[in-house]
Phi, psi and omega in degrees: 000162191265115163007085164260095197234126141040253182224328206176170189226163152259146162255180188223132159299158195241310192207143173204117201237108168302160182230176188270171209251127210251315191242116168290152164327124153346120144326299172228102147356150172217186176282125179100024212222122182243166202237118203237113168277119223212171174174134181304009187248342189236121174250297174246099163281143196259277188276170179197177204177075194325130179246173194259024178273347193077033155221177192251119176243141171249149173256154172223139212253353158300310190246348154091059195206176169223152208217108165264136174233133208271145173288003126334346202044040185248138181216168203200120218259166173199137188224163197210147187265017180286329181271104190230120152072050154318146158234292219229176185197131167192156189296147202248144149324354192230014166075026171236187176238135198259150163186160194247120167265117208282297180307308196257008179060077164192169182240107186247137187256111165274127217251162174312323211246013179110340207267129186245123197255160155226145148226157180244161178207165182253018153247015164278105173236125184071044204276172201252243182260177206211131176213139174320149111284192189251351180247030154091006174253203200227119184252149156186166188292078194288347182182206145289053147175025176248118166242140168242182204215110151267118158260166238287324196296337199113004216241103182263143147187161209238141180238152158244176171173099193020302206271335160307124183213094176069048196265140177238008182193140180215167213199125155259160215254178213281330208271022199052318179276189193261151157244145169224174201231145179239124162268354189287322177235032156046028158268165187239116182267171165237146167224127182278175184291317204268005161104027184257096163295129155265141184203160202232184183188161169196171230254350208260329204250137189212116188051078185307123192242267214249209162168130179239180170281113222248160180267358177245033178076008184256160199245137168217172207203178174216141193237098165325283190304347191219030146076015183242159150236133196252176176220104159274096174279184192269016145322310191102012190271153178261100177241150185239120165238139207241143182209133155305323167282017161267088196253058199096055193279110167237313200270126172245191193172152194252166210242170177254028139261043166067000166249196189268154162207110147309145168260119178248105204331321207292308205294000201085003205262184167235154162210196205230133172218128144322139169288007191262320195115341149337076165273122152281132164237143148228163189252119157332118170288323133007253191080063170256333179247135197248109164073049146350126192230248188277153164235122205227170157281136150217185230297327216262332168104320176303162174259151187205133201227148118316121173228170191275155186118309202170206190211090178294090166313104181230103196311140166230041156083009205228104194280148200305318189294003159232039165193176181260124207208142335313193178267119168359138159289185167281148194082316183287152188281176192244171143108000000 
């Protein structure tokens, strides 16, 4: 259960060290063509997240740690002893990365340069995944029936609702509200800013994981247990599309060539989806990456993923001077 003292504490960074870079960038790169970045400090990394320094930060839930990587692949750890069993991580409005200690109940901020804050609340419990909102807070999973709302000051409150069953990831959505994946009952919620929920379910869908938000105004999501990946618009109507080279799909993120790109766990693989349904998978030739987890845009136009192990780069073909990268959120101005 979470502290319940008041909103928060300071933490103090304890260590922060580069580390060497084992896989260099491709020379000349093609589409789908991945890049596997490794170190004796990172092991199992989860969440990732484009920060607003043009690198990529990550948790890693083995080693207790929060983790920046350069689109250089040079990368650098920073640890807290507030921090056990990190997950999720993203960039915050006030230009630090917000991410959540799942073991120890707290939600926390890390600034570009390492210094790091934590709070507690006595309804953050086990919280999860962690997303920007459109009203200037911090969204996050807080428990089994909980989703929560921190704003940059510390100042936590908590919604319940029937239809929460377990939610482990959430997103804003093109509409002003949040989306979340409930996994206990393989429903997908909506929550307005002011905490009024909704929530959709469709017959197709069987072990709800992660969900972003899409460039063509639709919610897409990865259905673990059935080999899909869906698109929910905000109507609520529901499409699933299913490829053999999809096998155990959990992190997706929209990419800056207008599609979606997910990772897939069983096979190793990463992959590219149409709003039609069009499905790519590609593989490290390598067989350096292992177990995909999460997937973000980053600063760079590439896509960059977690695997146990490290931290992957997978090109999309899209050069930085011709897109906006990553892609905006919803709601947020471009330019």
């Amino acid at each position: 259960m979470g502290v319940g003292r008041s909103f928060g504490a300071a933490a103090v960074v304890m260590a922060a060290f580069a580390l060497p870079v084992v896989s260099p960038p491709p020379a000349h790169a093609a589409v789908g063509d991945i890049a596997a970045f490794e170190s004796g400090d990172v092991a199992i990394p989860l969440g990732i997240a484009a920060g607003p320094d043009a690198a990529l930060w990550f948790t890693d839930f083995d080693r207790d740690l929060i983790g920046r990587i350069t689109t250089d692949g040079e990368i650098t750890t920073f640890t807290d002893r507030r921090i056990d069993d990190p997950l999720d991580i993203t960039a915050g409005p006030d230009g630090a990365l917000w991410f959540t200690s799942n073991a120890t109940d707290r939600v926390g901020r890390i600034t570009a340069d390492g210094e790091m804050t934590t709070f507690t609340h006595r309804q953050i419990d086990g919280p999860a995944g962690i997303t920007a909102g459109p009203d200037g807070a911090l969204w996050f999973t807080a428990s089994d029936t909980r989703i929560g709302r921190i704003t940059a000051g510390g100042r936590v409150k908590t919604f319940t609702h029937r239809t929460i069953e377990n939610p482990i990831d959430l997103t804003a959505g093109p509409d002003g509200a949040l989306w979340f994946t409930n996994t206990d009952n393989d429903r997908i919620g909506r929550i307005t800013t002011r905490g009024r929920v909704k929530s959709f379910s469709d017959p197709e869908i069987d072990g709800l994981n992660l969900i972003a938000a899409g460039p063509d105004g639709a919610l897409w999501f990865t259905s673990f247990g059935n080999n899909r990946i869906g698109r929910l618009a905000t109507d609520g109507d529901i499409t699933t599309f299913t490829d053999d080279a999809i096998d155990g799909p959990v992190g997706i993120a929209a990419g800056p060539d207008g599609a979606l790109w997910f990772t897939s766990e069983s096979n190793n693989r990463i992959g590219r989806i149409t709003d039609d349904g069009t499905v790519t998978t590609y593989e490290d030739p390598t067989g350096s990456v292992n177990t995909p987890r999460r997937i973000t845009a980053g600063p760079d136009c590439n896509l960059w993923f977690t695997y146990v192990g490290g931290i992957g780069r997978v090109e999309s073909g899209v050069a930085p001077d011709a897109a906006e990268c990553p892609p905006p959120l919803p709601g947020e101005p471009s330019g």
